[in-house]
C-alpha positions as CSV (number, residue, x, y, z in Angstrom):
1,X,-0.9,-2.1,25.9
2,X,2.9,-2.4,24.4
3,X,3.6,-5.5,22.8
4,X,6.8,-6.9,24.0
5,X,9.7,-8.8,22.0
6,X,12.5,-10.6,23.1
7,X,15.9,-10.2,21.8
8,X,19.6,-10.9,22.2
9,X,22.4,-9.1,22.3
10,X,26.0,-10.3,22.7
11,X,27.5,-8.5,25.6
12,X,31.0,-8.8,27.7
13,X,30.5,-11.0,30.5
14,X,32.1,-8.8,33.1
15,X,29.8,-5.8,32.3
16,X,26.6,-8.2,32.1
17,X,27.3,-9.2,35.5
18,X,28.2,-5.6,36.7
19,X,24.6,-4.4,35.6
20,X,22.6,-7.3,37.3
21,X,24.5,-6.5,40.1
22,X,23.8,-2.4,40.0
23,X,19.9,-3.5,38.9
24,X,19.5,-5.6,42.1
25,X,21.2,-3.5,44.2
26,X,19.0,-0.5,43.3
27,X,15.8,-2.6,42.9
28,X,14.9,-2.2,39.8
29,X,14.4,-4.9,36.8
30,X,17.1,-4.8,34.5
31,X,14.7,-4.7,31.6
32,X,13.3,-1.3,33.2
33,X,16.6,-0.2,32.9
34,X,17.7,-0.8,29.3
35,X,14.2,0.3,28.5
36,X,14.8,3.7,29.8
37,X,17.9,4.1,28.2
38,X,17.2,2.8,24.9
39,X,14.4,6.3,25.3
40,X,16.7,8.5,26.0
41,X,18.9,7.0,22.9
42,X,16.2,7.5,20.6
43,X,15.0,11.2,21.9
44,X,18.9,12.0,21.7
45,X,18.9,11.1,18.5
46,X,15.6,12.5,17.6
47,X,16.7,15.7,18.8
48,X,20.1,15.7,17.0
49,X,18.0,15.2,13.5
50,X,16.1,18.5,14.5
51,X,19.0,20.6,14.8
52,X,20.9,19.2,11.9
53,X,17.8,20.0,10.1
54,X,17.1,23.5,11.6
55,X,21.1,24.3,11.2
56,X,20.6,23.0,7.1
57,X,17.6,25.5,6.9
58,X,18.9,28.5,8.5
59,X,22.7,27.9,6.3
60,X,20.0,27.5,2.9
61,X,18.5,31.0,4.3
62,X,22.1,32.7,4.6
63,X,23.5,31.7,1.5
64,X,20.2,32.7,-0.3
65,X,21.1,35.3,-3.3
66,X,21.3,39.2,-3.0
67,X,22.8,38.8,0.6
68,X,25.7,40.1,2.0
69,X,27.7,36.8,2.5
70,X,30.9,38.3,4.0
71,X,28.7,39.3,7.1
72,X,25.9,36.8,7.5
73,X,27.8,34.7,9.8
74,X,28.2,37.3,12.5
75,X,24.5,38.2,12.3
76,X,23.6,34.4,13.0
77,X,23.3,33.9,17.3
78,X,22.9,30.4,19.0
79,X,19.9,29.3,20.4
80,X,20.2,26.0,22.6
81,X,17.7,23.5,21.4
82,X,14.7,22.2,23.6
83,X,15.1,18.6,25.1
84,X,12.0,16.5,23.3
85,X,9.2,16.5,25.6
């Protein structure tokens, strides 16, 4: 079972008031809400450190010595990244 904490934030009135107002009007808590989004922050941001990491890997691997350096960059093709599960 999550343990639960409680916390304040300082927030402009108008858009406090705007968000009960969406929350109610959709039926849903507003804690369910900022719950939600705080996940998707954190995936966001999990998934942003993987592809600064992957894209720190594969430059290490490019610029390693004996290689051609005048055309690595062309041989190098994007792959999107994969949304955390």
């Amino acid at each position: 079972m999550a343990k639960y904490v409680s916390k304040t934030y300082k927030l402009e009135a108008e858009l406090v008031k705007e968000y009960a107002a969406a929350c109610k009007g959709a039926g849903v808590s507003q804690a369910s809400v900022l719950s939600a989004t705080m996940r998707r922050f954190v995936a966001r941001r999990a998934l942003i450190g993987q592809i600064k990491t992957t894209a720190i890997r594969v430059y290490r691997r490019l610029l390693r010595p004996g290689r051609d350096h005048t055309t690595t960059a062309t041989a190098v093709q994007h792959q999107p990244a994969q949304p955390p599960a």
